[in-house]
FIRO-164493 format. One line per field, with one value per residue (C-alpha): residue number from 0; chain; x, y, z. Coordinates in Angstrom, 1 decimal, decimal comma. Example, Ala and Ser with C-alpha at 12.3 -4.5 7.8 and 13.67 -1.06 7.14 Angstrom:
<lumkols>
pos [0; 1]
unit [A; A]
xx [12,3; 13,7]
yy [-4,5; -1,1]
zz [7,8; 7,1]
</lumkols>
This chain:
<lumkols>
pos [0; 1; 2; 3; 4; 5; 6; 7; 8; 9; 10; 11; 12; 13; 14; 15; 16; 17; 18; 19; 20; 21; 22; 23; 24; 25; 26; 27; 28; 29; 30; 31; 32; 33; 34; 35; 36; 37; 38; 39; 40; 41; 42; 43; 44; 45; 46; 47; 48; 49; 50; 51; 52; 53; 54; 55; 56; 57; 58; 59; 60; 61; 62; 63; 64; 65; 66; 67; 68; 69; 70; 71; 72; 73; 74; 75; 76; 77; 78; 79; 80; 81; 82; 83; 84; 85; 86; 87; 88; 89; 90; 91; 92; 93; 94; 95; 96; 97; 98; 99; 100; 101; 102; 103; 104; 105; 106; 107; 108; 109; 110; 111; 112; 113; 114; 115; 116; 117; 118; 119; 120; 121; 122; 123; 124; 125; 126; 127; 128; 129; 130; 131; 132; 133; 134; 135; 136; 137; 138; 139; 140; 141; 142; 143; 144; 145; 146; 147; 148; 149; 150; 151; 152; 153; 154; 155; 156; 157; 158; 159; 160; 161; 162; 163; 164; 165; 166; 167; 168; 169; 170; 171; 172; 173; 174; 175; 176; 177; 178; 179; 180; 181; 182; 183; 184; 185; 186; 187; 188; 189; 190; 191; 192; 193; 194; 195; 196; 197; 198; 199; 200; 201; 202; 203; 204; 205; 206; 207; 208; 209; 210; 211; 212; 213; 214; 215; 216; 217; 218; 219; 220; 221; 222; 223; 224; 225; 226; 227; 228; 229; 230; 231; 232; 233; 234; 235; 236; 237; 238; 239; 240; 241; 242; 243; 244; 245; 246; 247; 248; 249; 250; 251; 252; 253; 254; 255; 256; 257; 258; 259; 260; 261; 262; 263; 264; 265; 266; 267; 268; 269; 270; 271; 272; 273; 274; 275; 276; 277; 278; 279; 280; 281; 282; 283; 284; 285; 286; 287; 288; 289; 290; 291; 292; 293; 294; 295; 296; 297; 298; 299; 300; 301; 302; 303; 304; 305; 306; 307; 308; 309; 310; 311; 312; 313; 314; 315; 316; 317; 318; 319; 320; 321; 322; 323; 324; 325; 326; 327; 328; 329; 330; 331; 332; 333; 334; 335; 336; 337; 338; 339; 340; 341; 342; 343; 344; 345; 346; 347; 348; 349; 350; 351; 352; 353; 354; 355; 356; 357; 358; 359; 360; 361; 362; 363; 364; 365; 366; 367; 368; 369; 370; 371; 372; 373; 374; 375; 376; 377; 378; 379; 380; 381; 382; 383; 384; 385; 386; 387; 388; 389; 390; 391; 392; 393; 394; 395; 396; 397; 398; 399; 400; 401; 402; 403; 404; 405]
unit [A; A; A; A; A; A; A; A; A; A; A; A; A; A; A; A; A; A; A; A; A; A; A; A; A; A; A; A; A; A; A; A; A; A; A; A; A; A; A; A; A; A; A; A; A; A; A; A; A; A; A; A; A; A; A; A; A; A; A; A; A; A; A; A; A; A; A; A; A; A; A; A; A; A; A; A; A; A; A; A; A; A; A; A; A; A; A; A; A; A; A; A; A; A; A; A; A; A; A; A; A; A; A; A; A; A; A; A; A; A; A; A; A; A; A; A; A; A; A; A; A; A; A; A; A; A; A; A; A; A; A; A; A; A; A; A; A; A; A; A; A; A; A; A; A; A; A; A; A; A; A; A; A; A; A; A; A; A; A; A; A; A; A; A; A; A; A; A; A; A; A; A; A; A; A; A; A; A; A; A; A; A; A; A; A; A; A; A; A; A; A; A; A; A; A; A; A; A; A; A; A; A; A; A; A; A; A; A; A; A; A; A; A; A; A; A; A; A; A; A; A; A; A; A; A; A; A; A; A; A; A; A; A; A; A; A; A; A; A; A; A; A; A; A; A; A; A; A; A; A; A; A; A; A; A; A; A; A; A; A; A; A; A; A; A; A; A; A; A; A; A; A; A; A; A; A; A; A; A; A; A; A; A; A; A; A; A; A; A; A; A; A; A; A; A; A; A; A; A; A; A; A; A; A; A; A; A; A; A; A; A; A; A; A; A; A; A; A; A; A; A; A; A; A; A; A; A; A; A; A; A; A; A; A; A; A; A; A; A; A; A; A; A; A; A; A; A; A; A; A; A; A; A; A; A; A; A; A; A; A; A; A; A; A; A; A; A; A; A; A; A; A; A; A; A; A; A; A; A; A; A; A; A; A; A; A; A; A; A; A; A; A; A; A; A; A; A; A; A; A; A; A; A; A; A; A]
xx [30,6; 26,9; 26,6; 23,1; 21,7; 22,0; 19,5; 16,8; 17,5; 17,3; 14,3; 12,4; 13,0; 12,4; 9,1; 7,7; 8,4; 6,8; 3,7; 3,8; 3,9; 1,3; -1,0; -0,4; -1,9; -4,5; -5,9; -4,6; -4,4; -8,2; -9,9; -7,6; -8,5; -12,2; -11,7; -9,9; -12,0; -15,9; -15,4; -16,0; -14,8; -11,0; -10,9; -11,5; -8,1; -6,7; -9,1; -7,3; -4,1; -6,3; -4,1; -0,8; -2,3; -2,5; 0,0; 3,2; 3,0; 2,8; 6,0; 7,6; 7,1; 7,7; 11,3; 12,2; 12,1; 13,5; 16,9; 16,8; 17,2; 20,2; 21,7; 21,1; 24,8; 25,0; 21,7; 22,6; 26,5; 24,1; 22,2; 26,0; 26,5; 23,7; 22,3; 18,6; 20,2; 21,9; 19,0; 17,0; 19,3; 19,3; 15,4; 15,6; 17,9; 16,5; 13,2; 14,0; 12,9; 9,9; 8,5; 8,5; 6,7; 4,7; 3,2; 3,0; 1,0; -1,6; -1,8; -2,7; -5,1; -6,4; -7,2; -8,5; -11,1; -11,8; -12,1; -14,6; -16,7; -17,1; -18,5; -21,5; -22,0; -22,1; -23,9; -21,6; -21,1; -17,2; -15,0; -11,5; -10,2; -10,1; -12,0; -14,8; -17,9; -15,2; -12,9; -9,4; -6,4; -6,2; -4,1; -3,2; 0,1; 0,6; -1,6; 1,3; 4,4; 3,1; 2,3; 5,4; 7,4; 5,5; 5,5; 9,3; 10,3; 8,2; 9,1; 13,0; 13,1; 14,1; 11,3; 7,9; 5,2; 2,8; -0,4; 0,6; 1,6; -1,4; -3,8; -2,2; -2,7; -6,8; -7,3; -5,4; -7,1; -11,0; -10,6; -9,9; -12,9; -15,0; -14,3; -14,7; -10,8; -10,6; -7,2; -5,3; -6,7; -5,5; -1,9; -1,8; -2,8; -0,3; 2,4; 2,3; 2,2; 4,9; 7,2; 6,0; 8,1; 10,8; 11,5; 10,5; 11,4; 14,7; 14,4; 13,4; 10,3; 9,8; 10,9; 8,5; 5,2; 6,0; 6,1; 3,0; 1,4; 2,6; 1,6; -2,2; -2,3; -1,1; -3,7; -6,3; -5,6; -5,7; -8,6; -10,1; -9,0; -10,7; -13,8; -14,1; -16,3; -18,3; -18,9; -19,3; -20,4; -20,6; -23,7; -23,2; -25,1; -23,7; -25,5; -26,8; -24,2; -20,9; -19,0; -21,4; -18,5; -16,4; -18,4; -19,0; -15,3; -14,8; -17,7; -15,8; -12,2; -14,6; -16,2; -14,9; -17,3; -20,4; -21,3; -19,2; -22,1; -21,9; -19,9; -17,5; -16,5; -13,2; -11,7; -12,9; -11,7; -8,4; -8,3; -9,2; -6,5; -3,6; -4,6; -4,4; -1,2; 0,3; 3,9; 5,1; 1,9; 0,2; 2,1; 2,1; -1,5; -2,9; -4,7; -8,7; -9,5; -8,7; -11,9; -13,8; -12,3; -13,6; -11,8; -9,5; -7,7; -4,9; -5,0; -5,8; -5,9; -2,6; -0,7; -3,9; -3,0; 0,5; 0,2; -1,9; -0,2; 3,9; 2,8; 4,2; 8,0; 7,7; 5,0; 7,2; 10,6; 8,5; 7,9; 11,8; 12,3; 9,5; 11,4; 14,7; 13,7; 11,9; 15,2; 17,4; 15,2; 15,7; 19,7; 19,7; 17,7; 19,6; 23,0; 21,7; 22,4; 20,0; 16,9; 14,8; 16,0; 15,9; 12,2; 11,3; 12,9; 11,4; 7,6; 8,9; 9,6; 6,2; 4,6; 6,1; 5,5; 2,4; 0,8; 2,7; 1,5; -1,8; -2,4; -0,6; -2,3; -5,3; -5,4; -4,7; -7,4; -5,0; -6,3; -9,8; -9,2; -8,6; -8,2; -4,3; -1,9; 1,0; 3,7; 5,1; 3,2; -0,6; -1,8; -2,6; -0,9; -1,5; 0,0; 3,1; 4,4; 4,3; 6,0; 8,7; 9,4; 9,5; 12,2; 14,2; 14,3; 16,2; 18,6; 19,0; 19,3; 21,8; 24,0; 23,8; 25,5; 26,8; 29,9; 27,4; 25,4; 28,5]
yy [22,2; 21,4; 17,3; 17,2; 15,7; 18,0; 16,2; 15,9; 19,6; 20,8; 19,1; 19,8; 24,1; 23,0; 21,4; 24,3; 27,3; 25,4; 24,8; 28,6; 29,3; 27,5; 28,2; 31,8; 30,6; 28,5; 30,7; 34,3; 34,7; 34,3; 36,3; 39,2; 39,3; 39,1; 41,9; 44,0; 44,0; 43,3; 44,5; 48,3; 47,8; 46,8; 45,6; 42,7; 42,1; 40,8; 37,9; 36,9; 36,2; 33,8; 30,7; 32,2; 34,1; 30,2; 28,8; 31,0; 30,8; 26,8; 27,1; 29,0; 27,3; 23,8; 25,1; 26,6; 22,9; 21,6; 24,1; 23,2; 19,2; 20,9; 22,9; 20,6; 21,2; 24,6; 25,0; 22,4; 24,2; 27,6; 26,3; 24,5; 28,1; 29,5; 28,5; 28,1; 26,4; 23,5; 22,6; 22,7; 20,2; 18,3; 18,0; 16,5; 14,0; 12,6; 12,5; 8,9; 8,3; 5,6; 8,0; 11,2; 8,9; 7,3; 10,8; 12,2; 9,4; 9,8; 13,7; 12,8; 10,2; 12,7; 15,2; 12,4; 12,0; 15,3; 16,3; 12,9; 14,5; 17,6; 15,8; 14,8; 18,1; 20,3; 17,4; 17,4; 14,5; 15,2; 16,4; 16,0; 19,6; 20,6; 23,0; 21,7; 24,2; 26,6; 23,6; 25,4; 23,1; 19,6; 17,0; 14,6; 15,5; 15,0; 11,7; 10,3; 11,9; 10,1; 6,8; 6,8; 7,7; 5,0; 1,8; 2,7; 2,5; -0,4; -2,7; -1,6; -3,4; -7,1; -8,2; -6,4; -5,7; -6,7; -6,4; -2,9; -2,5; -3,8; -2,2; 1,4; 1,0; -0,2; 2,7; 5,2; 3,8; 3,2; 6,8; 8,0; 6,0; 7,8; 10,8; 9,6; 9,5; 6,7; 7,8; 8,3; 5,0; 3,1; 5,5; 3,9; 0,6; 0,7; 1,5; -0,8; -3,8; -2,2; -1,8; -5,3; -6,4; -4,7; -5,8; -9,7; -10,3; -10,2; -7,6; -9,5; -10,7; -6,8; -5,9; -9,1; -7,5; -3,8; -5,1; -7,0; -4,1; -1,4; -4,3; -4,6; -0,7; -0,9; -3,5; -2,1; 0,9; -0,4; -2,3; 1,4; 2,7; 0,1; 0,6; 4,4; 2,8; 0,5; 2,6; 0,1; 1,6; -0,3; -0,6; 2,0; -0,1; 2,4; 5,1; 7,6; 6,9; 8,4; 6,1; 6,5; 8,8; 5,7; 3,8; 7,7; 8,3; 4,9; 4,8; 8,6; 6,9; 4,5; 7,4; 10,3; 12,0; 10,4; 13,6; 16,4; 19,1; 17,7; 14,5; 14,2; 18,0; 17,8; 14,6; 15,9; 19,4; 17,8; 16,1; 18,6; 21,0; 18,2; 17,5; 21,6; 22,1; 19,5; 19,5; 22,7; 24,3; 27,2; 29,7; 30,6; 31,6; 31,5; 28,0; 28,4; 25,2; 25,9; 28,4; 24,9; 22,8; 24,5; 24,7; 21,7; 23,5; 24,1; 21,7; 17,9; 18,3; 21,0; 18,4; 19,4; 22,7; 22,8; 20,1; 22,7; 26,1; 24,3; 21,0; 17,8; 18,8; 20,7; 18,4; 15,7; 18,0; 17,9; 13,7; 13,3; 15,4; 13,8; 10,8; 12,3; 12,2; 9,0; 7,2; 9,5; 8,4; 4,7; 5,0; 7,0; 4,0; 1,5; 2,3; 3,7; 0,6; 2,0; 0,0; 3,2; 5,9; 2,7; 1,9; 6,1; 6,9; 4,4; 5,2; 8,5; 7,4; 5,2; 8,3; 10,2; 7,6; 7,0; 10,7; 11,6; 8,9; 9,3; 13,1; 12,7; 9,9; 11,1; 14,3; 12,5; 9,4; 6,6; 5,7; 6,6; 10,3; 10,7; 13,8; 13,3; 16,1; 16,3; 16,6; 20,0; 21,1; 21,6; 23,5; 22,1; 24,1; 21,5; 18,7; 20,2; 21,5; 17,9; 16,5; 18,9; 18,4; 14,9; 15,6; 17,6; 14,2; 12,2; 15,3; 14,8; 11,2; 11,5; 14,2; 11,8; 9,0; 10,6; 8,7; 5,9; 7,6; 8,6]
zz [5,4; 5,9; 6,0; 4,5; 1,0; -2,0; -4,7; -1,8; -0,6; -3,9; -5,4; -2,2; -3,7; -7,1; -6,2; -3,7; -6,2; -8,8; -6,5; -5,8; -9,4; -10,2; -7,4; -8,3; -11,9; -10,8; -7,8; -8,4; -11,6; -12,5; -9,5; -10,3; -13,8; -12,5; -10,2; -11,7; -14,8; -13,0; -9,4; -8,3; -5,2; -5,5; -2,0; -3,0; -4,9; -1,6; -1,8; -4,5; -2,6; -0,1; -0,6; 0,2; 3,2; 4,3; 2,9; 3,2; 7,3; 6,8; 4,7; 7,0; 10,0; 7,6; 6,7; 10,3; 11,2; 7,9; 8,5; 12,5; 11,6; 9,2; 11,8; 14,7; 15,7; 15,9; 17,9; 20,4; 20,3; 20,8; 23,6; 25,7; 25,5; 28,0; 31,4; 30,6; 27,2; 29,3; 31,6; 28,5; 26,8; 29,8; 29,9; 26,3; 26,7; 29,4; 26,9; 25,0; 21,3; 21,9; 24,8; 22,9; 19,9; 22,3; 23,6; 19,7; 18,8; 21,5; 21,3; 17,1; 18,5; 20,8; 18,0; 15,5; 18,8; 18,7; 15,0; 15,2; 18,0; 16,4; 13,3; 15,7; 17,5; 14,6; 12,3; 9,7; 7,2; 7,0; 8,9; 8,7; 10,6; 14,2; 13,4; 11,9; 10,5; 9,7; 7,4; 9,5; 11,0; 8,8; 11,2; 8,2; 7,9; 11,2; 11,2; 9,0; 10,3; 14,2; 12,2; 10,4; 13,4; 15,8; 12,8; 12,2; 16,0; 16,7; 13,3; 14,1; 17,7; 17,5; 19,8; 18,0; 20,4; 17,9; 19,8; 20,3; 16,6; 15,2; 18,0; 17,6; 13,8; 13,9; 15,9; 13,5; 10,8; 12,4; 13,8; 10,0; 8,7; 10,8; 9,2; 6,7; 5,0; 3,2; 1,2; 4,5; 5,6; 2,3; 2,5; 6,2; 5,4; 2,5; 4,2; 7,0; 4,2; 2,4; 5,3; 6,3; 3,5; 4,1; 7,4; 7,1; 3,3; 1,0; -1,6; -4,1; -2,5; -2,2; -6,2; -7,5; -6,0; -7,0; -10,7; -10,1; -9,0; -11,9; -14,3; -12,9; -13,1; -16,6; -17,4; -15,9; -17,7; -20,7; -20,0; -19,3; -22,5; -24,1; -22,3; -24,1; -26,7; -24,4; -21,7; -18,8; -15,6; -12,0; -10,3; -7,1; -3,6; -1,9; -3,3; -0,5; 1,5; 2,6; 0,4; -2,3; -4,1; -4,1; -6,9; -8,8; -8,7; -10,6; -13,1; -14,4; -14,6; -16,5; -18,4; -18,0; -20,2; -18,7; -16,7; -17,7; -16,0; -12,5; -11,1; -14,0; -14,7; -12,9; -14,5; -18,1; -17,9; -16,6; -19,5; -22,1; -20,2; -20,8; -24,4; -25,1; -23,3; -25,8; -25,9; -24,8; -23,5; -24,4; -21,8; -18,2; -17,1; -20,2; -19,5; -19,5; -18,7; -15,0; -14,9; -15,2; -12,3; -9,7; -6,2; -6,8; -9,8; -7,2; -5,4; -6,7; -10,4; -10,4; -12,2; -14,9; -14,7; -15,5; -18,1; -20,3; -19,3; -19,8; -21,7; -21,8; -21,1; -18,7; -16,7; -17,1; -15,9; -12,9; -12,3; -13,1; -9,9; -7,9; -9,4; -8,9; -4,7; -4,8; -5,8; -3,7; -0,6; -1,2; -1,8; 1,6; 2,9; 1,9; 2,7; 6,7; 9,0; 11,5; 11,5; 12,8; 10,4; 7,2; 7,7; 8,5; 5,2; 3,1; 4,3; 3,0; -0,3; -0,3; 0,7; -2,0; -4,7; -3,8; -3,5; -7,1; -8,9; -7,6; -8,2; -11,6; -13,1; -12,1; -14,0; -17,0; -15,9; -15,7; -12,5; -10,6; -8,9; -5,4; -3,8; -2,7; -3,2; -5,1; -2,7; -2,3; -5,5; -4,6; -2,1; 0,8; 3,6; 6,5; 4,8; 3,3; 6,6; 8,1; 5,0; 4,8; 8,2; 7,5; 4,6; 7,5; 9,8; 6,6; 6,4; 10,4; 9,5; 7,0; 9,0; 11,5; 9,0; 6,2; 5,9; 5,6; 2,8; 1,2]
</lumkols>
């Protein structure tokens, strides 16, 4: 018998096929339509299979870790069994947990130097990949993964080295703003409050600010709703700028119809896509609003996507799983005395929450758009990798205690 979690296991399937799906929908489906019907030279069909070209290698390599946390036993019983095997074992546990996190962090700080060089010497505004002009290799998944890892070692010891804490943590976070990646900044600024919390204050001091936090969304949301008629917009100082966008994004959740040629066209076909799907949607790949989203159709507004091609039910199916993990996560966290493998898991769950939430309510403008993936649903082959490998650590974690978990 495999000791590993079956609701995390199977929503983590449930949620990549559906990304796959959809992808498949969002990406595919259109180009080959095009070129089947436009194109005289069919070569080009293959060009519609771009994203899985990317993707499926990612997955691959994502769930070759996932199964090795699974299987830990059997590979370590594998490698007693050889020569090179033991001395290899022997090399790694000689390896202990904060060096091998303290290395991972600097090799991720090391790239984040890099991809911020490369910014300069090709003279590009943003750049968030290693491999800058030609937008390859994105290192946010692993950004968080080393982050997690290093703020859930460090907050787990009973004397913190906080000047190594909070120094480790302005660089991860100053190196991301000169990208510029202000969401990964606020994810890691998030989660470090968040697990703050955790670690200094009784639950209820953690429950009491959640609810004051979905309440102000709720508000504000309201407020927006409200604003339909009035159509208040911000003034934008920092207009020209690379935080310009910030102020745009905002004025749109504001009005979402204010520019629906240019800066708004994403967030109002979103929109028009969810109110067509309706309750049951109008059937797989038969969405048209997707033509008008441009290149985030399978990626940030994918939640948009099968909202109008499944409808309501069926976009909702999906949250309850998301939801489904969330809670599974915080159980798992919970009931695991380690400190280490408590604090990893729940900046899992906060990542989770947080990136769902996000990428959902923003295709139905509930809150101001960001260009966060869903997890495990839109593509983004650099960041799902990271985070299923992440989801493989709590299944280590829970092999590890499962007679605590259960």
């Amino acid at each position: 018998m495999r000791y590993y979690d079956r609701i995390i296991h199977y929503s983590l399937w449930i949620l990549t096929l559906t990304g796959l799906v959809f992808i498949f929908s969002g990406y595919t489906v259109p180009r080959l339509i095009y070129y089947l019907t436009y194109a005289e030279d069919k070569s080009y069909l293959l060009q519609a299979f771009k994203p899985f070209f990317n993707l499926l290698p990612m997955l691959l390599i994502g769930f070759a870790f996932y199964y090795g946390f699974i299987y830990a036993d059997k590979i370590e019983f594998f490698l007693e069994q050889r020569g090179w095997g033991r001395k290899l074992l022997k090399k790694i546990s000689r390896l202990r947990l904060g060096k091998f996190i303290n290395i991972l962090v600097w090799v991720t700080i090391f790239l984040m130097l890099i991809v911020w060089i490369e910014k300069f010497i090709f003279h590009l505004r943003v750049n968030r990949w290693l491999l800058g002009p030609q937008k390859k290799i994105l290192i946010t998944g692993l950004t968080i993964l080393s982050y997690y890892l290093f703020l859930a070692y460090q907050l787990s010891k009973e004397r913190i080295n906080w000047s190594k804490v909070v120094g480790i943590s302005v660089i991860f976070i100053l190196l991301l703003m000169m990208q510029p990646d202000v969401g990964t900044s606020i994810l890691l600024a998030f989660s470090f409050v968040t697990l703050l919390f955790f670690r200094f204050f009784k639950l209820r001091w953690v429950v009491y600010p959640f609810y004051l936090f979905t309440s102000a969304i709720a508000v504000v949301s309201f407020l927006a709703i409200l604003n339909a008629n009035v159509k208040l917009q911000l003034p934008n100082p920092f207009e020209g700028t690379k935080f310009g966008h910030v102020i745009v994004r905002i004025n749109n959740w504001l009005d979402p119809f204010r520019d629906v040629t240019a800066s708004s066209y994403q967030l109002a076909n979103s929109l028009y896509a969810v109110h067509r799907g309706g309750l049951d949607g109008v059937g797989f790949g038969f969405g048209y609003r997707k033509l008008y989203m441009g290149p985030t159709v399978h990626t940030d507004f994918i939640f948009a996507t099968i909202g109008e091609e499944t409808g309501f039910i069926f976009a909702t199916f999906i949250f309850a799983v998301t939801l489904v993990l969330l809670l599974r996560l915080l159980v798992i966290a919970f009931r695991i005395s380690n400190p280490f493998e408590k604090f990893f898991i729940i900046l899992v769950a906060f990542e989770t929450f947080l990136l769902s939430f996000i990428n959902a309510g923003m295709a139905v403008n509930l809150i101001p758009s960001k260009g966060w993936p869903y997890p495990l649903v839109s593509y983004a082959p650099f960041y799902v990798v990271f985070y299923i490998i992440q989801l493989g650590i709590v299944q280590y974690f829970v092999q590890k205690r499962f007679y605590e978990v259960y």
